[in-house]
C-alpha positions in Angstrom: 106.9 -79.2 38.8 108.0 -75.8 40.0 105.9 -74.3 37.6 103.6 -76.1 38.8 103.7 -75.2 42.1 104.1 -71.7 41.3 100.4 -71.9 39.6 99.1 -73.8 43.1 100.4 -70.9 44.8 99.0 -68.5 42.5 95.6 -69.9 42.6 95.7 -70.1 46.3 96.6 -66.6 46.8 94.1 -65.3 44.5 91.4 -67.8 46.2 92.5 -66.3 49.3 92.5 -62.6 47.7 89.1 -63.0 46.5 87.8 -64.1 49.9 89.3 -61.6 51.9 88.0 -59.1 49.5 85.1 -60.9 49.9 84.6 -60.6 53.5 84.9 -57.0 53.9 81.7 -55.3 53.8 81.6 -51.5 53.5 78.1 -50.4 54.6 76.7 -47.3 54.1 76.4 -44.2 56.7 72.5 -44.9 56.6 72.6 -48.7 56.2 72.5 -51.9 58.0 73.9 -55.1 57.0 72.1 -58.1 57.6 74.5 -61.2 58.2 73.0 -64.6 56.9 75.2 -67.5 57.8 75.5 -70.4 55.9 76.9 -72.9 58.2 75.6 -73.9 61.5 72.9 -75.0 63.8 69.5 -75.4 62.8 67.3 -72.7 63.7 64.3 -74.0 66.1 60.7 -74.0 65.2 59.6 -71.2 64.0 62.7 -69.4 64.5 63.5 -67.0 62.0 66.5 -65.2 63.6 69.6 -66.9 64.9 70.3 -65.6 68.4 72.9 -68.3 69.8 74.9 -68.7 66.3 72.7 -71.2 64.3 72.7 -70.9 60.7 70.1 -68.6 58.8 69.6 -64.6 59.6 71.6 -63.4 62.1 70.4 -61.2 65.0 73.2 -59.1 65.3 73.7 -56.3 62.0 76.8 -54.6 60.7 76.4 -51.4 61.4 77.7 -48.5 59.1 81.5 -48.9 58.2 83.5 -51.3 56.4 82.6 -54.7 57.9 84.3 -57.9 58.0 82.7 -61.5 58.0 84.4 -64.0 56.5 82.9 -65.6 53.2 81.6 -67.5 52.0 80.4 -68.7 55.5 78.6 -65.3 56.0 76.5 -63.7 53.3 76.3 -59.8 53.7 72.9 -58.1 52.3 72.7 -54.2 52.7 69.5 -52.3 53.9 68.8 -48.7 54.3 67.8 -47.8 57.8 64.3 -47.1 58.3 63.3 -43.4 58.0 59.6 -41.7 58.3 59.2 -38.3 56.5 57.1 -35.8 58.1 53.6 -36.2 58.2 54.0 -39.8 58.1 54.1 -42.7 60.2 55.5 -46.5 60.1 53.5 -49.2 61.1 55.6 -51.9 62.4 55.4 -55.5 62.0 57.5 -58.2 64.1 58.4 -61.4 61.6 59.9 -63.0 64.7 58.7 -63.2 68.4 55.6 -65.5 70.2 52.8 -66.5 68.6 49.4 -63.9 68.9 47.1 -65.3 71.5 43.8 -66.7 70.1 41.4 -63.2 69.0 44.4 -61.4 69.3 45.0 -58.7 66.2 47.9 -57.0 67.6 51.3 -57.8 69.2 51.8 -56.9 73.1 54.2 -53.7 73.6 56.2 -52.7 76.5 57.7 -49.8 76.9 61.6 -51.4 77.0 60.8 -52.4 73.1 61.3 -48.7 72.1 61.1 -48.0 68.4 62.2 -51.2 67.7 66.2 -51.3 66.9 67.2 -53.4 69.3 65.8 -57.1 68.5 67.1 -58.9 71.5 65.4 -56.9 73.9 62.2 -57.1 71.7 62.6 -60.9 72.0 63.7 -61.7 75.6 61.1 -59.1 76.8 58.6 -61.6 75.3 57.7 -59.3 71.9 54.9 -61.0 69.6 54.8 -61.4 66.1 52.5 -59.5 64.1 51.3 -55.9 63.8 52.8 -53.9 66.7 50.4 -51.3 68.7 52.3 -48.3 68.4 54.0 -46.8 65.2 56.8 -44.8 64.0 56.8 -41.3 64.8 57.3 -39.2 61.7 60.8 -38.2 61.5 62.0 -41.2 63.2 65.7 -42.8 61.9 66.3 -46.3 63.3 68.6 -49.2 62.3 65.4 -51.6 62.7 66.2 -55.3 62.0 64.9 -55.5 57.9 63.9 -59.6 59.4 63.0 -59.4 62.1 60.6 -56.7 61.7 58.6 -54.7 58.7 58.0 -51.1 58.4 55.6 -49.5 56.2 55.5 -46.2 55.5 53.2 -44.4 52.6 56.3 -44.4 50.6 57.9 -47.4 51.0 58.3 -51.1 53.1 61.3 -51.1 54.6 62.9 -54.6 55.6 62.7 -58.1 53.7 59.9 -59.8 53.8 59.9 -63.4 54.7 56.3 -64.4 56.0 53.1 -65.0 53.8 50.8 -63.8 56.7 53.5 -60.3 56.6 52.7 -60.1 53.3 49.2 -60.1 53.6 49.3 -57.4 55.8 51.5 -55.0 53.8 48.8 -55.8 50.4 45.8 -55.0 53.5 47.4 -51.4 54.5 46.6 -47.9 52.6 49.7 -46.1 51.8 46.9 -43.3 52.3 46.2 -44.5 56.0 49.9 -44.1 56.5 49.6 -40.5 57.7 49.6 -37.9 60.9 46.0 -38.1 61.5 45.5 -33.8 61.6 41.6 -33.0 62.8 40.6 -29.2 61.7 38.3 -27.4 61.2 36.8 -28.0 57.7 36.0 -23.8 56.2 33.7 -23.0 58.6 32.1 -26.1 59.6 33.5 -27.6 63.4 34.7 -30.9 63.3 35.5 -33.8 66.1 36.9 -37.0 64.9 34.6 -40.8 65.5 36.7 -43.1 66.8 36.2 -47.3 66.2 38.6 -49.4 67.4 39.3 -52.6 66.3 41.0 -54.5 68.6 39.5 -55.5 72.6 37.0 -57.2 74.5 33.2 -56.4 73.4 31.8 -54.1 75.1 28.3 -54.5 74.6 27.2 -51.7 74.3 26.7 -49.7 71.3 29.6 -47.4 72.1 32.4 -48.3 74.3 32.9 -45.8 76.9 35.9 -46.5 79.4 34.9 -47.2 82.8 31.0 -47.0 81.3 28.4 -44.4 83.6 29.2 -45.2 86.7 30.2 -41.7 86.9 26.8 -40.2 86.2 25.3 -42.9 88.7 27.0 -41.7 91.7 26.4 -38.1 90.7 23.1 -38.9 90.4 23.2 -40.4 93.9 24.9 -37.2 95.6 22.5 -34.9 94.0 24.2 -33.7 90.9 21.9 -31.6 88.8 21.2 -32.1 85.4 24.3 -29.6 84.0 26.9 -31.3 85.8 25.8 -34.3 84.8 25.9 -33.2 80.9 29.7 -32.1 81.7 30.8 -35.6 82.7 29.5 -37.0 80.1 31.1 -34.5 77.7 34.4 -34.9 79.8 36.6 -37.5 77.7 38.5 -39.8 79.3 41.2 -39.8 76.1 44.1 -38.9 78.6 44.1 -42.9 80.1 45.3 -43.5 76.1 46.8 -40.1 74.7 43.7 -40.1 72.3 44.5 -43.6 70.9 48.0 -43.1 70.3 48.9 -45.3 73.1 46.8 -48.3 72.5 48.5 -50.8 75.1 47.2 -47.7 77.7 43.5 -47.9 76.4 43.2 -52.0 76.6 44.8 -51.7 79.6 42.7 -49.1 81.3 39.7 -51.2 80.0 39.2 -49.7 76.2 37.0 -52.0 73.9 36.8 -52.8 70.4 33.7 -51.0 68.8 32.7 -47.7 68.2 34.2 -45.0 70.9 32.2 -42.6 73.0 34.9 -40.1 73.3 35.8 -38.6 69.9 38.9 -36.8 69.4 39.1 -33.4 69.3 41.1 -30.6 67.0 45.4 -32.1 67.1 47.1 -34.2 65.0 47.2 -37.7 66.3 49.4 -40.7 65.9 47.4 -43.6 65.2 47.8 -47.3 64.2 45.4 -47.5 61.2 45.2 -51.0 61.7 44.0 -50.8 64.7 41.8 -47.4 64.7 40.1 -46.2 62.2 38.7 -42.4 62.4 35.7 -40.7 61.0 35.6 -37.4 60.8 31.8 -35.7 61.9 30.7 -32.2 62.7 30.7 -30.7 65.4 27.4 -29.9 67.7 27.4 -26.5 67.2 24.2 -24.7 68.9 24.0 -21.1 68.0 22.1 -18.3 70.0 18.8 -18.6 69.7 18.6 -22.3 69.8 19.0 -25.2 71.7 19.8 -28.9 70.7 17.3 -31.7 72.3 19.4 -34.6 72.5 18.3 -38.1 72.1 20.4 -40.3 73.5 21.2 -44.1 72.4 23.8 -45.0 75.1 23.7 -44.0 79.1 22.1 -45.3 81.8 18.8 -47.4 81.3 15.6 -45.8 80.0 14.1 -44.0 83.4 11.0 -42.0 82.2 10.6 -38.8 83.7 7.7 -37.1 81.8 4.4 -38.2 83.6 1.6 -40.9 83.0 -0.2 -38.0 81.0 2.5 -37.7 78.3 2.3 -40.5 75.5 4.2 -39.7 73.0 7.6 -41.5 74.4 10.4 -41.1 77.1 11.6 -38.1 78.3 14.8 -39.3 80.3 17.8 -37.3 82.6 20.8 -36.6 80.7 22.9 -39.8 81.2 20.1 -41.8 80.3 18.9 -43.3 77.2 16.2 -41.5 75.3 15.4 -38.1 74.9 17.0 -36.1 77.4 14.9 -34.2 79.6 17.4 -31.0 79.4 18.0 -29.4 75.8 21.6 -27.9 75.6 22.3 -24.6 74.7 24.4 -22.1 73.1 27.5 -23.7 72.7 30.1 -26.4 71.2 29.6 -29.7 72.1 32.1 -32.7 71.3 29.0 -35.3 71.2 29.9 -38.3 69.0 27.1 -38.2 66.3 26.7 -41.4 66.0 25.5 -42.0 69.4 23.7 -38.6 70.2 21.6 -37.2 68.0 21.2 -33.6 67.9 17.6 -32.2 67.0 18.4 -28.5 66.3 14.9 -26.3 67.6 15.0 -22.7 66.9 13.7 -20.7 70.2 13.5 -17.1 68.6 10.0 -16.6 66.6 10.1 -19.0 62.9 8.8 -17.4 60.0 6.8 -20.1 57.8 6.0 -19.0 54.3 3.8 -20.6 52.2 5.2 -19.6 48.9 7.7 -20.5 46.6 10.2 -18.6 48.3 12.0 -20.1 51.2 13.4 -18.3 54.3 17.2 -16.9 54.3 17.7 -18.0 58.2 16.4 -21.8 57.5 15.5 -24.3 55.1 12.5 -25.9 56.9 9.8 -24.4 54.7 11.6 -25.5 51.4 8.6 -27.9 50.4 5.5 -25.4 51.4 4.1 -24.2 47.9 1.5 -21.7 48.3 -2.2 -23.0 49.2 -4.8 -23.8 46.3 -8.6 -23.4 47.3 -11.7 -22.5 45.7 -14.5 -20.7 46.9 -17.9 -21.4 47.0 -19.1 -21.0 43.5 -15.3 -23.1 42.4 -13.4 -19.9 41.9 -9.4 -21.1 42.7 -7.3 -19.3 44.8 -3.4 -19.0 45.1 -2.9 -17.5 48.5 0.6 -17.0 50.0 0.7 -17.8 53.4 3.4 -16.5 56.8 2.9 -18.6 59.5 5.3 -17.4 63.2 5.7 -20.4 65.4 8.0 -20.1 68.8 8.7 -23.5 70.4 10.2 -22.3 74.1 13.0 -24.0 74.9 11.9 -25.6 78.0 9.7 -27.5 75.9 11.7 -28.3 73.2 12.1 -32.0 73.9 8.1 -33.1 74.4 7.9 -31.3 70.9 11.0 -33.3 69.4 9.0 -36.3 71.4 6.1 -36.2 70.1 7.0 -35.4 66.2 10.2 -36.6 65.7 12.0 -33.5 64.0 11.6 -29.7 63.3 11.0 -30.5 59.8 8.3 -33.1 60.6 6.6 -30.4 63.0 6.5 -28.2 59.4 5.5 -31.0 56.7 3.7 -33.1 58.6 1.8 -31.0 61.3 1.9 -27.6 60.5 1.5 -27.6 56.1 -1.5 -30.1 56.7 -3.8 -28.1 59.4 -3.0 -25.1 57.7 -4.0 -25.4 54.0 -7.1 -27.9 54.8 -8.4 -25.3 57.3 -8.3 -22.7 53.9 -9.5 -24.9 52.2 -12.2 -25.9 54.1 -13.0 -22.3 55.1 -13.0 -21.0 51.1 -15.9 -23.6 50.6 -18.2 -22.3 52.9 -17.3 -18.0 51.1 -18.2 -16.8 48.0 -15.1 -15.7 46.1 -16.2 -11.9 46.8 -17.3 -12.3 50.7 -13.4 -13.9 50.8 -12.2 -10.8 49.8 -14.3 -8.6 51.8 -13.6 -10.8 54.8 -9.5 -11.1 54.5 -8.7 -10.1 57.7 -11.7 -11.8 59.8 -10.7 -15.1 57.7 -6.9 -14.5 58.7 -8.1 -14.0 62.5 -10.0 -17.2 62.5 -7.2 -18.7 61.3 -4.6 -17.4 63.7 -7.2 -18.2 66.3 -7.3 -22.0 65.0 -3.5 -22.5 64.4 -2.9 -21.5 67.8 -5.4 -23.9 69.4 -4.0 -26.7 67.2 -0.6 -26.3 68.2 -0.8 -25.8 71.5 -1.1 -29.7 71.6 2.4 -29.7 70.3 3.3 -27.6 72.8 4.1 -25.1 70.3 3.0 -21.2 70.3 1.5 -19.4 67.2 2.8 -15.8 67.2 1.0 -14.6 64.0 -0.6 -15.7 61.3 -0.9 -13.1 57.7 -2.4 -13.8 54.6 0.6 -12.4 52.5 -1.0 -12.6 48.5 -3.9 -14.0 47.2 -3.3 -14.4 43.4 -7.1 -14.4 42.1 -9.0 -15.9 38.9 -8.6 -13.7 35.2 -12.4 -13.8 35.0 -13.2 -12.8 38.6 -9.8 -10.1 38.5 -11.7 -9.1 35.0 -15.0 -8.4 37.3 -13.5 -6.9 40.0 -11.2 -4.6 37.7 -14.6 -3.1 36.7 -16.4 -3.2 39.6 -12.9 -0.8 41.5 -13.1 1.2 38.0 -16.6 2.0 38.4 -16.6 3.2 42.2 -13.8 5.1 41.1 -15.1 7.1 38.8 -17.7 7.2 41.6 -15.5 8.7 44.3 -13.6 11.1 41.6 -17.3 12.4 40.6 -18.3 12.6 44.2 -15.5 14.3 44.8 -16.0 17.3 42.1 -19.1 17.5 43.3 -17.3 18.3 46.7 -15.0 20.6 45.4 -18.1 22.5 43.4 -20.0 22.3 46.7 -16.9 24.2 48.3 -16.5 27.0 45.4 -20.2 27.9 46.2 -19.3 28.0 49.6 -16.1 30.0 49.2 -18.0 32.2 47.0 -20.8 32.5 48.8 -18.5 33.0 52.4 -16.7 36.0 50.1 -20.1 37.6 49.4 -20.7 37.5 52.7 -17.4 39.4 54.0 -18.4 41.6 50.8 -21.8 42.7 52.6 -20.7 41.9 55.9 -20.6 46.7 56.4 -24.3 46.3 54.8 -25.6 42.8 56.6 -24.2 45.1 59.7 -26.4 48.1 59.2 -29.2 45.6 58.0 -29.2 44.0 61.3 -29.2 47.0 63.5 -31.9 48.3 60.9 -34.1 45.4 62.0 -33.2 45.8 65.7 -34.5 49.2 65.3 -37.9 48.0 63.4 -37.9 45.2 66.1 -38.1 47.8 68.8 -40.6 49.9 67.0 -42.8 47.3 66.4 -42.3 46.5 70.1 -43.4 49.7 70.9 -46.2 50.3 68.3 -47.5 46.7 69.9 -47.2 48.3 73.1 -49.3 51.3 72.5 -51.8 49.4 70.3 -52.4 47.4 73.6 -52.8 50.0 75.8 -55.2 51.9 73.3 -57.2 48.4 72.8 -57.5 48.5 76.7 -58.6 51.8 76.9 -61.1 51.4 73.7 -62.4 48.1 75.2 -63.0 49.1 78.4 -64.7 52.7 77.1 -66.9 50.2 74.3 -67.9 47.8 77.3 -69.0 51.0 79.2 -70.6 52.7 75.9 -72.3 49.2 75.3 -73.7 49.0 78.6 -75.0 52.0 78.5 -76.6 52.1 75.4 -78.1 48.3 76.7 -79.7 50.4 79.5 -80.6 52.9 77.1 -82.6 50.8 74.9 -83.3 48.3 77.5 -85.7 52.0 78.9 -86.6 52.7 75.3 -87.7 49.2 74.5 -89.6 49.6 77.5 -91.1 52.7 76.8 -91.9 51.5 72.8 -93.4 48.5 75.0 -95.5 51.0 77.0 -96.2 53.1 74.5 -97.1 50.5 71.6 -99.4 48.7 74.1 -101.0 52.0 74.8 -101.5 52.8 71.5 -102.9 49.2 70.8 -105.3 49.7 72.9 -106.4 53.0 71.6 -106.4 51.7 67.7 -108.7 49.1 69.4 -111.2 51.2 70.8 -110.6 54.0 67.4 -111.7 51.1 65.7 -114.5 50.2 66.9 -115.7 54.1 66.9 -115.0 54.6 63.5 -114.4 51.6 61.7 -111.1 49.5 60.4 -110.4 51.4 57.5 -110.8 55.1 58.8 -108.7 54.3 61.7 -106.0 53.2 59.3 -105.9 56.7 57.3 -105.9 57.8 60.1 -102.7 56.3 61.5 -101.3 56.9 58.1 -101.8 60.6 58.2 -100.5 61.2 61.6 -97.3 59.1 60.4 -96.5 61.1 57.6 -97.5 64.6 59.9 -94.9 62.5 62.6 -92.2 61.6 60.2 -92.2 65.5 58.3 -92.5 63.8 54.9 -93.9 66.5 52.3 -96.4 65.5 49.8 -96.4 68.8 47.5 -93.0 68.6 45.8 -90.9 71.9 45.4 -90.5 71.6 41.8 -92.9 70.4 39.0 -91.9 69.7 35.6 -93.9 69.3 33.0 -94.4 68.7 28.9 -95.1 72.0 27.7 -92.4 74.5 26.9 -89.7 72.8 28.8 -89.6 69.8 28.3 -86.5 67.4 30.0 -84.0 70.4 29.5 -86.3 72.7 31.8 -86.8 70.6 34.7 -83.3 70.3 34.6 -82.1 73.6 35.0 -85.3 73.8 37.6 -83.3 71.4 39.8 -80.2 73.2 39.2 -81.5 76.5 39.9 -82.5 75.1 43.5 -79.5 73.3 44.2 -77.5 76.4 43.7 -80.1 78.4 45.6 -80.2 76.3 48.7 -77.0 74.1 48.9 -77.1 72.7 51.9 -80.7 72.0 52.1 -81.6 68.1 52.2 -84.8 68.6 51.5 -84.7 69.7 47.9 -85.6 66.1 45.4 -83.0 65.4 43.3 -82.7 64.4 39.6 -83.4 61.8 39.6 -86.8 62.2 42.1 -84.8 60.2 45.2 -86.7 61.9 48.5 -85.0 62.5 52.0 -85.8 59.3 52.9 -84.3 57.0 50.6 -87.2 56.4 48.6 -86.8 56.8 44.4 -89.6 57.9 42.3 -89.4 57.8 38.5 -90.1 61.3 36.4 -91.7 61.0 33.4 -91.9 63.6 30.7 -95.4 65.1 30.7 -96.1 63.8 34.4 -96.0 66.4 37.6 -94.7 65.0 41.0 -97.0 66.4 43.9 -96.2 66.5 47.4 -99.0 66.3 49.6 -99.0 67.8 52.7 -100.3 65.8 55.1 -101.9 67.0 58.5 -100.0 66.9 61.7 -101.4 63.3 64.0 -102.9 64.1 66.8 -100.0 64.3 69.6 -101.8 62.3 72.4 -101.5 59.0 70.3 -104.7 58.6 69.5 -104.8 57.7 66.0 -103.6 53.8 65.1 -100.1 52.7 63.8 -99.7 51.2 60.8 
């Protein structure tokens, strides 16, 4: 029996050994311990921590240290505390707590709940269950109750999970969402970051906008101009919330579910993924030498602003929905993209080029190919076409009004008028008369452009027909054609250059004579004068000979005008004494008569001086006869000569063997008496 006993004791003191070593716990420096008991009250409807001592998970943890509860009434389970590494965040969910109201995603938070270590305040201050609003900072280190609530981080869940709903959550959450939300610039490109909340009231509106335009309506009302009414509505309001990280602040301060206006700017931010999500978007970046026109699809009710005469849609004051009235300039803008949309308009000059070469400073004439056209007789062209276009900036948003885009202005206004009016206008030319004509075809088209745009309110700065890339056959003709009046010109000019070594040659004769040309010219001065002279005298001596023949020829008109008077006299006189002779004597002894006394009157000889005749002599005797008298008397006139001619002209042939007698014939009587012949 003793031994016996000794074996009851035995047992007992091991029994009791084993459940005081039992009942120490030894948890770690970075642990909790998480105190189940086994006996007890029932836990309430849906309780899940004991808070007054029933059985099941206790609310009250061991902390680090070696811990006694007794077993086997208490069961001890270990669990690390929860720790966030940097750049990471916990998202927190309560297992215990009040029920979510109906629609509700997310767990009330007050500010007493902290970072969630201390579970009786979390439940007498009225916590919820379900995802909490505001996470774990990274770097945070808190004993967190692993029941009573779940944390997930991107690298692990920390706590035990005891709810189905909890666990749908954790399988619903991206480690990869788990993260310090950083928003930076992306290489060179600005960015802001879209913000959509998922938990609130609707807003109804397409983007929620705290407090919504009442702003802009009571600048509107005091006068505010059109800039400071672009600033409000760029102002966020993302201090009421700390940019989302407080999300209790932006229900509270009247934040909606739905798409945000306010984006968020360059930080890092610490948001509850389940409760915002973030989209990152560029930045409205305007650069010098544009502005942004800025259609609008939240703001104020449509108010149109542009006139009865303008058609072609609403142009609205910022604030408003539509287009707004005033572009924006060079500048940043944090504009949500989603809700403004930014039509870019360059106001410096825009080069257009019709070719297969795009611009360097844009990309809006990447679909213009150069123009095909044929000519009259069906010759096709390839002509490469620059087209400057300047859209001002004050009208910038009529032209986004009435075509929609920049690149609509190019593909759909601009690339049609311009390649049907060449094609149209090659039709009517003959392939040749195109060429001839480039630059009057170009003007008319500048002049056309210019009038066509200016209904898009758009200004044509130039228009320059850059290449024209012709036909083989017609290049073939007109290779020729510029060969031939090539050769032309080179020919013309040789010719030129002969022409100018005759000149030359003939200019250095010139300066070769030029001593000689000199005396030559005052040798003709000298004849000039000469002449002058000789002219001068010749006058004066045709003077004096004129006057002297108009005296001589008067005179010897007076002269015979008295002798014709005289012959008149005398002839009638003798008339009359022929007359009465004749009847005396008879017709024909009155003419030997008159014939008598004309030969006695006109001292013509009848006997002649020499006679010749046949015998002896012969034709060699009268000749030295005749010479014999010359010789003798050589000045007398009387003597007959050779050849028988008498003083008075009258010839006589000599005959050999005939004598030549010369009669003398009696004087006629002096008074007149006897007749004329």
């Amino acid at each position: 029996m003793a031994l016996g006993v000794l074996i009851l004791v035995a047992v007992l003191v091991l029994v009791v050994l084993v459940v005081v070593l039992r009942s120490f716990h030894s948890v770690g420096p970075a642990e909790v311990g998480l105190v189940t008991k086994r006996i007890g009250r029932k836990l309430g409807d849906e309780q899940l921590v004991a808070m007054r001592g029933e059985a099941g998970y206790q609310a009250a943890l061991l902390m680090p240290g070696l811990r006694f509860k007794p077993w086997p009434l208490f069961k001890v389970e270990r669990f690390p505390w929860v720790q966030v590494a940097p750049d990471h965040i916990g998202l927190v969910i309560a297992q215990v707590g009040h029920a979510l109201p109906t629609g509700a995603k997310s767990a009330i938070y007050r500010n007493e709940f902290g970072n969630f270590a201390d579970l009786d305040t979390f439940l007498n201050g009225g916590g919820q269950r379900g995802v909490q609003r505001p996470v774990l900072p990274p770097g945070t280190t808190a004993p967190v109750h692993p029941v009573g609530f779940i944390v997930i981080t991107a690298d692990q869940v920390f706590g035990k999970v005891v709810s189905e709903s909890t666990m749908a959550v954790v399988q619903q959450v991206e480690s990869s969402a788990l993260r310090v939300t950083h928003i930076t610039p992306q290489g060179d490109r600005d960015i802001v970051g879209v913000v959509t909340t998922l938990e609130g009231p609707p807003s109804g509106d397409i983007a929620s906008r705290i407090g919504g335009f009442s702003d802009v309506t009571a600048m509107e009302s005091s006068g505010g101009s059109a800039s400071q009414v672009i600033q409000a509505v760029l102002r966020a309001k993302n201090h009421l919330h700390d940019n989302y990280q407080d999300y209790q602040a932006f229900l509270d301060n009247g934040g909606c579910i739905g798409l945000q206006h306010d984006p968020l700017l360059y930080g890092s931010y610490l948001l509850n993924p389940y409760l915002v999500n973030v989209e990152l978007r560029e930045m409205l970046v305007v650069r010098q030498g544009e502005v942004a026109v800025i259609k609008s699809y939240v703001g104020l009710p449509t108010e149109d602003t542009s006139g009865e005469e303008f058609k072609f849609g609403s142009i609205v004051k910022p604030g408003h929905q539509g287009i707004w009235s005033e572009p924006l300039r060079t500048g940043k803008y944090t504009l949500n993209p989603r809700i403004y949309e930014a039509e870019i308009v360059p106001t410096s000059i825009l080069t257009l080029n019709w070719s297969h070469a795009t611009s360097d400073a844009h990309s809006l004439d990447e679909r213009l190919a150069p123009i095909d056209a044929k000519s009259k007789e069906a010759f096709t062209f390839s002509i490469d076409l620059q087209v400057q276009i300047h859209v001002p900036d004050t009208r910038a948003p009529k032209v986004i009004s009435m075509v929609g885009t920049m690149q609509n202005l190019v593909n759909e206004v601009l690339q049609s008028a311009v390649g049907n009016y060449f094609r149209n206008k090659l039709q009517t030319l003959g392939a040749t008369e195109f060429i001839e004509q480039r630059d009057e075809v170009q003007h008319a088209a500048e002049t056309y452009i210019q009038q066509y745009l200016s209904r898009y309110e758009v200004e044509t700065r130039g228009v320059y027909i850059q290449d024209v890339v012709f036909p083989a056959d017609l290049v073939e003709v007109l290779t020729s054609r510029e060969i031939a009046a090539q050769e032309r010109s080179t020919f013309a000019q040789q010719r030129a250059a002969q022409e100018a070594r005759v000149s030359l040659e003939q200019q250095r004769g010139v300066a070769d004579m030029q001593a000689q040309l000199a005396q030559a010219n005052v040798s003709i001065d000298i004849e000039r004068s000469r002449a002058e002279a000789n002219r001068a005298r010749a006058d004066g001596e045709a003077s004096v000979i004129t006057v002297t023949g108009a005296a001589e020829a008067q005179r010897t008109r007076d002269l015979g005008n008295a002798s014709a008077s005289a012959e008149e006299a005398l002839g009638l006189a003798r008339a009359k004494g022929f007359d009465a002779q004749r009847r005396a004597i008879g017709s024909e002894q009155t003419a030997l008569v008159a014939a008598l006394r004309e030969v006695a009157a006109g001292d013509v000889k009848i006997v002649p001086d020499i006679q010749v005749g046949s015998d002896g002599g012969g034709v060699i005797g009268g000749l030295g006869a005749l010479l014999m008298r010359n010789l003798a008397s050589p000045g007398d006139g009387d003597g007959v000569a050779a050849n028988g001619a008498g003083t008075n002209g009258a010839t006589a042939p000599v005959a050999e063997g005939e004598a030549i007698e010369a009669a003398a014939v009696p004087d006629a009587p002096a008074d007149g008496d006897a007749a004329g012949a």
